[in-house]
C-alpha positions as CSV (number, residue, x, y, z in Angstrom):
1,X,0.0,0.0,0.0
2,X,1.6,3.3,-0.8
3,X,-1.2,5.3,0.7
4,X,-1.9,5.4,4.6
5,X,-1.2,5.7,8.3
6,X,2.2,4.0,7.3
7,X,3.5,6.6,4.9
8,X,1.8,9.5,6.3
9,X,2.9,8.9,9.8
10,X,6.3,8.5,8.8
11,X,6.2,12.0,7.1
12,X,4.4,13.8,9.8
13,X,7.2,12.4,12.5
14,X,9.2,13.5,10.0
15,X,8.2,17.2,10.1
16,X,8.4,17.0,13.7
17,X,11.9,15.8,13.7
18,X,14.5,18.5,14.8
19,X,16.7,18.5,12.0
20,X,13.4,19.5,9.8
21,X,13.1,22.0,12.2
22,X,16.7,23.3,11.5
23,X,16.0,23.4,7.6
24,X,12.8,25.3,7.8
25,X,14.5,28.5,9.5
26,X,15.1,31.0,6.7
27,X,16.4,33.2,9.7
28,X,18.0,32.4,13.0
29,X,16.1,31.7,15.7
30,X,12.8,31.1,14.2
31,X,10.2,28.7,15.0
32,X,11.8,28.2,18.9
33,X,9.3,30.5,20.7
34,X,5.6,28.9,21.5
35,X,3.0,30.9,19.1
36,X,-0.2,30.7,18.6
37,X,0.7,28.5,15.9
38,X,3.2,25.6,15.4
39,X,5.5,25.0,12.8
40,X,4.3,21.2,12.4
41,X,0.2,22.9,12.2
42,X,2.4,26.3,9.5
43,X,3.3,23.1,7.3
44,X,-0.5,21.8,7.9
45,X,-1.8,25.0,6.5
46,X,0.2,25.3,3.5
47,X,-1.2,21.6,2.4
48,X,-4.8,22.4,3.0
49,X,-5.0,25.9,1.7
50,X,-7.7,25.4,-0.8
51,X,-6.8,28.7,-2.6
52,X,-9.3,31.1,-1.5
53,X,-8.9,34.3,-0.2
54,X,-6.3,34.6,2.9
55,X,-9.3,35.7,5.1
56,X,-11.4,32.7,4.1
57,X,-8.2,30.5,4.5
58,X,-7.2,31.2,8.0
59,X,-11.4,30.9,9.1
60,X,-10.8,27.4,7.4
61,X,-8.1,26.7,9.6
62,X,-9.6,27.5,12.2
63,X,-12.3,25.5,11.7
64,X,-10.2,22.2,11.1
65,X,-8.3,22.4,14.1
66,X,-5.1,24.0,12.6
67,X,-5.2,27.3,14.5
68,X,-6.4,27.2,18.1
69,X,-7.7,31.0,17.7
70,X,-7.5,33.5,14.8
71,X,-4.9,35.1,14.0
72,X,-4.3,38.4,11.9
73,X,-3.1,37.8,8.0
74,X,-0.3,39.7,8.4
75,X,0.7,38.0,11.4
76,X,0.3,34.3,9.2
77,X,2.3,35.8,6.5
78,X,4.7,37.0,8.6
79,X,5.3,33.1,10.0
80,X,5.6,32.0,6.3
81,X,7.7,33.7,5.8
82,X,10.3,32.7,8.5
83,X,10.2,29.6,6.5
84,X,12.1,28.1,4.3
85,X,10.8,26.8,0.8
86,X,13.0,23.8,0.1
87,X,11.7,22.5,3.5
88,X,8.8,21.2,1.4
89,X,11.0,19.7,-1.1
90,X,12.3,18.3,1.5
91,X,9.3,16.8,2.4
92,X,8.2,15.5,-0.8
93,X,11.9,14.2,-1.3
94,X,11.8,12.3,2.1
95,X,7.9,10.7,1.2
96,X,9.8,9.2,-2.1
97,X,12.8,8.0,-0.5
98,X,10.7,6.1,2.3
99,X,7.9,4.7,-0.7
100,X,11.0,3.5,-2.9
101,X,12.8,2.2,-0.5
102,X,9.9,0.3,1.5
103,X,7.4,-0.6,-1.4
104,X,7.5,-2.2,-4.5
105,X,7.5,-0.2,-7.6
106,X,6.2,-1.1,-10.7
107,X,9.2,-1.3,-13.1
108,X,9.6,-2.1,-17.1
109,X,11.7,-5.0,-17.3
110,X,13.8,-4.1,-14.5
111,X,14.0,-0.9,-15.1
112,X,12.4,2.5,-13.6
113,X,11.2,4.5,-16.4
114,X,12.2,8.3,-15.8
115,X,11.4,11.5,-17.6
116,X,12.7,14.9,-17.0
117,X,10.4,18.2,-18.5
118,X,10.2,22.0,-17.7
119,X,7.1,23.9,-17.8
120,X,7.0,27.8,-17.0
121,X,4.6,28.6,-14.2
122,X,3.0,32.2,-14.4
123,X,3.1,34.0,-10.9
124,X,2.5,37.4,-9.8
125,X,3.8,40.4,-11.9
126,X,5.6,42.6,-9.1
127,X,9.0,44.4,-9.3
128,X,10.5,41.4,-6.7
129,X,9.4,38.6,-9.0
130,X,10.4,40.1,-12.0
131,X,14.2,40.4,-10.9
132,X,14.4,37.0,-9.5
133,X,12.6,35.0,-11.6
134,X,12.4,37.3,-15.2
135,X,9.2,37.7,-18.2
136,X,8.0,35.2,-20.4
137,X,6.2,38.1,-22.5
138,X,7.6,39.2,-25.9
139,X,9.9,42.3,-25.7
140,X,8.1,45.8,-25.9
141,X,5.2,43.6,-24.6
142,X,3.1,44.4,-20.9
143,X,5.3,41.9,-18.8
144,X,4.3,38.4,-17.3
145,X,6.6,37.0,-14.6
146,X,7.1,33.6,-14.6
147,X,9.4,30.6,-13.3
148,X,10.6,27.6,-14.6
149,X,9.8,24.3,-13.0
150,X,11.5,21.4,-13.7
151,X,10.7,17.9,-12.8
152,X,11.8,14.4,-13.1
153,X,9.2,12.1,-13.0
154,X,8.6,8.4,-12.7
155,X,6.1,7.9,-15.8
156,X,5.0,3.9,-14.2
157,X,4.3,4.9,-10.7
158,X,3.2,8.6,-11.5
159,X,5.4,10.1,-9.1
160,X,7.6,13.6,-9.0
161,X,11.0,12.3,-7.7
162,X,12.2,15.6,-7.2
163,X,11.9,19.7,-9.0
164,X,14.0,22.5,-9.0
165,X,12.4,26.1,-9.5
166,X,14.3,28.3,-11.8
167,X,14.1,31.3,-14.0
168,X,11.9,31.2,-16.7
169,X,14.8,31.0,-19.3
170,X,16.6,27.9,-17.4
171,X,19.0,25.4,-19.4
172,X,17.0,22.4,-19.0
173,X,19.7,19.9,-19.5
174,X,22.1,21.5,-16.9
175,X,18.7,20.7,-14.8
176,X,18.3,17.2,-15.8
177,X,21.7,16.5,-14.9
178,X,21.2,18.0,-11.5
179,X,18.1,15.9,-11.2
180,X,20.1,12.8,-12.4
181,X,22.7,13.2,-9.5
182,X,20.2,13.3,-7.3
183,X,18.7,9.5,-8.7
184,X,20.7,7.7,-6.1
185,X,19.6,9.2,-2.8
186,X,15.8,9.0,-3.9
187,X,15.3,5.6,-5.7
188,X,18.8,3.8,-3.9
189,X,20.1,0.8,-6.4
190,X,17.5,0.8,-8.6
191,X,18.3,1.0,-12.3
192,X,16.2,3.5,-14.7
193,X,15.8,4.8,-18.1
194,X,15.7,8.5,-18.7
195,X,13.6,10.0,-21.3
196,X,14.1,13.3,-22.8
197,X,12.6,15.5,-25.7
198,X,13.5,17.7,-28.4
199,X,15.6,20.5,-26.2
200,X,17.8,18.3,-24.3
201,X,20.2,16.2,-26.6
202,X,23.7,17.9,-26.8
203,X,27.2,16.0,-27.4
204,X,28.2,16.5,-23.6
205,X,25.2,15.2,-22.1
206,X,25.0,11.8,-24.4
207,X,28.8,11.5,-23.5
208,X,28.4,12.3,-19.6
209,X,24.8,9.9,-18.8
210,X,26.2,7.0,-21.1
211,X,29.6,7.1,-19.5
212,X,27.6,6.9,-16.0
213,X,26.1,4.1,-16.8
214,X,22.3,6.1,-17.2
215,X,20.1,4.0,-19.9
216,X,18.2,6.7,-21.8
217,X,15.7,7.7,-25.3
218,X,15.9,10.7,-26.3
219,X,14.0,12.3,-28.9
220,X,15.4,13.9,-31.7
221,X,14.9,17.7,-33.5
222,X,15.1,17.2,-37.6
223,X,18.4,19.0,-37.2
224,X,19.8,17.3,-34.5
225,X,23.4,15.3,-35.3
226,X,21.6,15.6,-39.0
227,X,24.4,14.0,-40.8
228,X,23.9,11.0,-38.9
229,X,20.0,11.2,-39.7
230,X,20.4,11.1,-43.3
231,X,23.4,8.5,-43.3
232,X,20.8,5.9,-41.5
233,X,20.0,3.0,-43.8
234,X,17.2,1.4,-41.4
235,X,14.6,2.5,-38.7
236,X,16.4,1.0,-36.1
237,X,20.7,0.8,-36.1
238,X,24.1,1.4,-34.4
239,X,25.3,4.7,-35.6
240,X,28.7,6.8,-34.3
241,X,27.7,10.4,-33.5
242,X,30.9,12.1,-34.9
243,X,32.8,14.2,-32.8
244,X,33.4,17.3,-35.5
245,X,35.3,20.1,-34.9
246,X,32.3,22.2,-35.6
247,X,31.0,20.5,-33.1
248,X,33.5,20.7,-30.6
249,X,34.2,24.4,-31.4
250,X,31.3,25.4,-28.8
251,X,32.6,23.9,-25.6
252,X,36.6,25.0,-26.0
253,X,38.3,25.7,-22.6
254,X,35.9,23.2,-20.5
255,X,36.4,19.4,-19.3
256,X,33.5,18.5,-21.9
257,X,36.2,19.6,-25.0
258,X,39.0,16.7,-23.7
259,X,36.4,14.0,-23.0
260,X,34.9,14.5,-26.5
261,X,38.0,15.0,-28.1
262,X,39.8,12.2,-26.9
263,X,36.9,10.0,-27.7
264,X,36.2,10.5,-31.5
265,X,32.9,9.8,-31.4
266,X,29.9,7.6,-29.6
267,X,28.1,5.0,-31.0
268,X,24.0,4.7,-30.2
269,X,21.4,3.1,-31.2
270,X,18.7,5.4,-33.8
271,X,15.2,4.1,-33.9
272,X,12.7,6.2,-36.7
273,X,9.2,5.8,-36.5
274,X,6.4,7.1,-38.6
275,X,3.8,9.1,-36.7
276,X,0.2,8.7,-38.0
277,X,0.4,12.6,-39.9
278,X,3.0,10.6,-41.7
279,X,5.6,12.8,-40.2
280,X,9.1,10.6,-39.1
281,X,10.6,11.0,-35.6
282,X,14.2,10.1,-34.6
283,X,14.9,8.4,-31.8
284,X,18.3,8.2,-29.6
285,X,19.0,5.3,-27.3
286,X,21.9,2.9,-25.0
287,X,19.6,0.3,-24.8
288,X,20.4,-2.6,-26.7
289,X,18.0,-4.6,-29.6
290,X,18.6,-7.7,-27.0
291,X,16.7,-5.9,-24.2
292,X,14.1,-3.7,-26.0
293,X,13.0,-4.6,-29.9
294,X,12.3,-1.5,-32.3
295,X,8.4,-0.9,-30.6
296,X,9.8,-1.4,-27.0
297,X,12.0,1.5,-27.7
298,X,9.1,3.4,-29.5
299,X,6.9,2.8,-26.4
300,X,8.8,3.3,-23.8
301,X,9.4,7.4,-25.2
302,X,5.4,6.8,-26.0
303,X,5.2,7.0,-22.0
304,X,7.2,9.9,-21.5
305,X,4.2,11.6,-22.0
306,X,2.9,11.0,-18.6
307,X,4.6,13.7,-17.6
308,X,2.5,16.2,-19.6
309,X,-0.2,15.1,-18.1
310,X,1.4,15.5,-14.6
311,X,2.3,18.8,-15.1
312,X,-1.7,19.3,-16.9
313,X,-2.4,17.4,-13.1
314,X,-0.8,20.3,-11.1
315,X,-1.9,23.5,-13.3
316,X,-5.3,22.3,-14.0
317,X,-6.6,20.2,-11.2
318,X,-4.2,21.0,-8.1
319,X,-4.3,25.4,-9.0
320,X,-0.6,25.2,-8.4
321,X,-0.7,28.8,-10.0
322,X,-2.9,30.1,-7.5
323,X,-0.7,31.5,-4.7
324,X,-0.8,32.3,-1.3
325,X,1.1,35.8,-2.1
326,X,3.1,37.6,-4.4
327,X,6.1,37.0,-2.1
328,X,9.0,34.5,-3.6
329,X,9.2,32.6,-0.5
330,X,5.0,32.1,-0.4
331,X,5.3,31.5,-4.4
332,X,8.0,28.5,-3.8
333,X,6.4,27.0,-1.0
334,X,3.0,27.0,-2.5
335,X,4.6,25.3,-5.5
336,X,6.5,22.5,-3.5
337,X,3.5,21.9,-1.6
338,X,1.4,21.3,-4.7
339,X,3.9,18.9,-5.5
340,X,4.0,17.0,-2.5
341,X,-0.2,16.7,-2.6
342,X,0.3,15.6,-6.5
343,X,2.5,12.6,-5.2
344,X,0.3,11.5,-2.2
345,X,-3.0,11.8,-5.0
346,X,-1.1,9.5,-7.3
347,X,-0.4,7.0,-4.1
348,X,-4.2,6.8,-3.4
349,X,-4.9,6.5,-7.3
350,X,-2.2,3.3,-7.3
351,X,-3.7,1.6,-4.0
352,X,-7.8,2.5,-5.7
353,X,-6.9,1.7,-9.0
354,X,-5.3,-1.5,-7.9
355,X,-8.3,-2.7,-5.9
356,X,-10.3,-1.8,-8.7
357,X,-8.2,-3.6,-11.1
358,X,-8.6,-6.7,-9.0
359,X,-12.7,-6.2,-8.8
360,X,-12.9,-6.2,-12.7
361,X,-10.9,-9.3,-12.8
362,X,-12.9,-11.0,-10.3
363,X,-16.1,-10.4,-12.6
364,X,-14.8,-11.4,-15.7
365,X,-13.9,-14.7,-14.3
366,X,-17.5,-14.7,-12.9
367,X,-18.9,-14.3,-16.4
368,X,-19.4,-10.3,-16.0
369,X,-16.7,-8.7,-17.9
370,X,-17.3,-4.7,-17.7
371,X,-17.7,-3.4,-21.8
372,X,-14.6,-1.2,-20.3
373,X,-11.7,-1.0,-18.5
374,X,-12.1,1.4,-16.0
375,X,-9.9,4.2,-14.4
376,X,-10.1,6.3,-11.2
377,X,-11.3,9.5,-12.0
378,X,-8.1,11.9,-11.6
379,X,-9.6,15.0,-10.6
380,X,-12.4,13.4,-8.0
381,X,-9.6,11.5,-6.1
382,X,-7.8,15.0,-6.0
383,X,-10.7,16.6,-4.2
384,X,-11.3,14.0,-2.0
385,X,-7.6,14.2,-1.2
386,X,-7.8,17.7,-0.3
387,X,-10.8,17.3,1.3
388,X,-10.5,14.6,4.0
389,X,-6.3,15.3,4.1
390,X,-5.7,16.9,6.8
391,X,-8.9,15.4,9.0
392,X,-6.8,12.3,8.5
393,X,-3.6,13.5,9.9
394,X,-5.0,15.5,13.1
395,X,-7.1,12.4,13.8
396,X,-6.6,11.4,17.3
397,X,-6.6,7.4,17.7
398,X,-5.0,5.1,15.0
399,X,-8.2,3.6,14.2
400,X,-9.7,7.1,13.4
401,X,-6.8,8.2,11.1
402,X,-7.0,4.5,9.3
403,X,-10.8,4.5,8.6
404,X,-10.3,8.1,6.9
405,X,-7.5,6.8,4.5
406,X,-9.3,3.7,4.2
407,X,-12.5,6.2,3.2
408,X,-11.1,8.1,0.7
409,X,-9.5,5.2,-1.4
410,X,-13.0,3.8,-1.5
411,X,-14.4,7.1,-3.0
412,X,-12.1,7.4,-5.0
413,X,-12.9,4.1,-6.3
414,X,-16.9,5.2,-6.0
415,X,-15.9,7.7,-9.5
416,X,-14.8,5.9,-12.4
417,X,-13.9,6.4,-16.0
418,X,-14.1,4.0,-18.6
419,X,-11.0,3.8,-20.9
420,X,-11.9,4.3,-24.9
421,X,-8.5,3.2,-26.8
422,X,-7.6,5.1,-30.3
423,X,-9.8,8.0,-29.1
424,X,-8.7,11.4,-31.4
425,X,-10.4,14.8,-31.3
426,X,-9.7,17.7,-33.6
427,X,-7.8,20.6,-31.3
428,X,-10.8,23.0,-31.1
429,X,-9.0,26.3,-29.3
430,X,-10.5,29.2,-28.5
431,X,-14.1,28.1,-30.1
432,X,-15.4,26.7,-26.5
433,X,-13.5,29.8,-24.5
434,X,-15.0,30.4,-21.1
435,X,-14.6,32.1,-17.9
436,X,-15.8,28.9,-16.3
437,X,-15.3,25.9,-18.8
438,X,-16.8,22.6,-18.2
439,X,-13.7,20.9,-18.4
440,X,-11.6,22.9,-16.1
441,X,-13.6,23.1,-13.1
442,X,-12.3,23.3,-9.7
443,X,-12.5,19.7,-7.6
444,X,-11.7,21.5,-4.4
C-alpha cells in the first residue's frame, strides 16, 4: 500500500523531527518561541490551503483544528515567511525516499522509467518577482513574470521524484543533470531509463549519462546530429555520432572539450518511426535490440508523456498557480506543496486503481466482464484528497486516522472512468472559450 497511516505517519514524525526543524529556518532563531501557531500545524496550512482568499483561509483553519484561535493575516504571512521553501522539497523528497525504499514499484523489465520536463509557471507580476525570476512576454510587450519548474518524473508509478524552480529561461539539460545526480539518494540501487525530448540532446550530455552508466531515449529535432540522420540506412541501427570540430568548437576551454576529443565519437542506437500525420521521428538510445526490440524503444518514449499530463495534473486540477502571495518565498512554498499533494494523489490512485483492477478481474472470471476497463477519475480523487487530508492526519486514535485513508481510497474508487483506446479529437482552441469551462472546473 503506498497510501496510509504508514507513509503519512512517517512523514508527519518527519516534520516534527529537529533537523526539519533546523532546515525550515530562513532566519536564526525562528520557530523556537511557542505561538499561537506551530511550525508542524504552518506546514499543515500550507497543504490544506484550498486557494481562496487569505481571510477565508485562515477561518478554514480555524475550523479544522489548525489554528487554536484566529490570527491576523499579516501576522500568518509573517510566519511563512520565516520559512524556508525547500523544506517542502524536502518533504516531498523524504515521502519518495521512504515509498521506494519500503514498497514495490512497478518497473519495465527491471527498469524505472524516468522522464525529466520543464514547464514555465505564471506568478504574480511585481518588481520582486520580475528580478528573481524574469518575463515570459515578448519584448516591448506588458510583462508576465514567470518561473521555470523542472521535474523528473517516474512515468510507471506517476510520481515527481524531485523539482527544482528556476528562472523562466533555465537550461533544461544543466537541470536534468542536476536531477540525475540526485537518482541515487531518492530511488537507492535501482536502475532506470531517462527519457528526454526535443531540447535536451547535446554532445556533452549523451557523453556524460552513457559514461555513467544512465540508460536513456531521447528524442530527436530534424536538425539534431543531422548528418547521422540522413546516413541511417534502417529505422532502427548502431550509428557513431561524430565528434566534429564544428561540433566541438562550442565547448573550447571546459572538461566536456577533452572528454569528446579524446573519444572521437559515440556510437548509439537510432530508432525512426512514422507518426500517423505521416511525419518521421528520430529516436536516440543505449539500450540494446537484446533488451528492447524496435516498438519497445518506440513505447517506452510513447510514456514519457505521462509527464504532460502531470504537469496538466498540477496546473489544471491541483491550482498550483494560484498562490498564497506575491512574495517568492510564499510563491515557492505554495509550488512544493502542490507537489508533494500531487505525489500523495497518485499513491491513493495506485492503491484505488489496484483494488479496482482486481474487482474487474474477479467479474470477468464470474462471467461479467465490464464493456470497459475502467480508471479512477483523476480530478475526483484529488478533491477527495484535499478534502479529508488533513482530518486524517489530526485524527486522534490510530483507528480514526486508518478509517479516513481507508474512506477516501474507497471514494475514489466510488468515481470511475471507462478507458476508450484510439480515441482522437480535432484541437478545437478558443471556439469553446469560457470564464468557467466545463472541463476545467475546480475539484476542491
Amino acid at each position: 500500500m503506498r497510501f496510509g497511516t504508514t507513509h503519512a505517519d512517517a512523514d508527519m514524525l518527519h516534520v516534527k523531527t529537529e533537523a526539519f526543524t533546523e532546515l525550515c529556518r530562513k532566519v536564526k532563531g525562528a520557530f523556537t518561541r511557542i505561538r499561537k501557531m506551530t511550525l508542524f500545524l504552518l506546514i499543515m496550512t500550507i497543504l490544506e490551503r484550498k486557494g481562496r482568499t487569505l481571510s477565508m483561509e485562515i477561518r478554514h483553519f480555524q475550523k479544522v483544528g489548525l489554528l487554536m484561535e484566529k490570527i491576523s493575516k499579516v501576522a500568518y504571512l509573517k510566519q511563512r515567511q520565516k520559512l524556508n521553501p525547500l523544506a517542502l522539497l524536502n518533504l516531498c523528497q523524504f515521502h519518495n525516499r521512504r515509498l521506494y525504499d519500503h514498497d514495490e514499484m512497478k518497473m519495465l523489465k527491471g527498469y524505472l522509467l524516468l522522464a525529466v520536463d520543464g514547464s514555465n509557471i505564471n506568478i504574480p507580476t511585481t518588481k520582486e518577482t520580475l528580478e528573481k525570476y524574469g518575463s515570459s512576454s515578448r519584448i516591448g510587450t506588458k510583462p508576465q513574470a514567470s518561473m521555470g519548474l523542472s521535474c523528473l518524473y517516474d512515468c510507471i508509478n506517476k510520481t515527481v521524484l524531485t523539482c527544482s524552480i528556476n528562472r523562466v529561461k533555465f537550461n533544461e539539460a544543466i537541470e536534468a543533470e542536476k536531477h540525475h545526480a540526485e537518482l541515487p539518494s531518492l530511488v537507492g540501487d535501482k536502475k532506470s531509463i531517462l527519457t528526454l525530448d526535443r531540447g535536451y540532446p547535446s554532445l556533452p550530455l549523451l557523453f556524460r549519462l552513457n559514461n555513467a552508466g544512465q540508460k536513456f531515449v531521447i528524442r530527436l529535432a530534424s536538425n539534431d546530429f543531422k548528418q547521422e540522420q540522413a546516413d541511417a540506412k534502417t529505422n532502427d541501427e548502431i550509428v557513431n555520432i561524430k565528434v566534429t570540430n564544428s561540433r566541438l568548437n562550442h565547448y573550447k576551454g571546459t572538461d566536456d572539450y577533452d572528454m569528446m576529443a579524446s573519444a572521437g565519437f559515440i556510437a548509439l542506437r537510432m530508432v525512426k518511426f512514422t507518426l500517423p500525420s505521416g511525419d518521421t521521428e528520430c529516436l536516440l538510445t543505449n539500450l540494446s535490440e537484446e533488451e528492447f526490440s524496435t516498438d519497445e524503444i518506440i513505447q517506452i518514449y510513447r510514456l514519457r508523456w505521462c509527464i504532460e499530463t502531470a504537469f496538466d495534473t498540477l496546473k489544471n486540477k491541483l491550482c498550483i498557480e494560484n498562490f498564497t502571495g506575491t512574495k517568492p518565498d510564499l510563491l515557492e512554498q505554495d509550488i512544493y506543496a502542490s507537489i508533494y499533494i500531487c505525489n500523495l494523489a497518485s499513491d491513493m490512485i495506485a492503491d484505488a486503481q489496484a483494488e479496482l483492477d482486481y474487482d474487474q478481474e474477479q467479474k470477468a472470471q464470474q462471467g461479467k466482464p465490464s464493456k470497459h476497463n475502467m480508471v479512477i477519475n483523476c480530478a475526483f480523487a484529488i478533491g477527495i484528497l484535499k478534502d479529508m487530508l488533513i482530518n486524517a492526519i489530526l485524527a486522534k486514535s490510530a483507528e480514526d486516522k486508518e478509517k479516513l485513508f481507508r474512506q477516501m481510497i474507497e471514494e475514489a474508487k466510488s468515481e470511475v472512468l471507462p478507458v476508450r483506446p484510439n480515441r482522437q479529437f480535432n484541437r478545437s482552441k478558443g471556439t469553446l472559450a469560457g470564464k468557467f469551462a466545463n472541463s476545467r472546473k475546480r475539484v476542491f
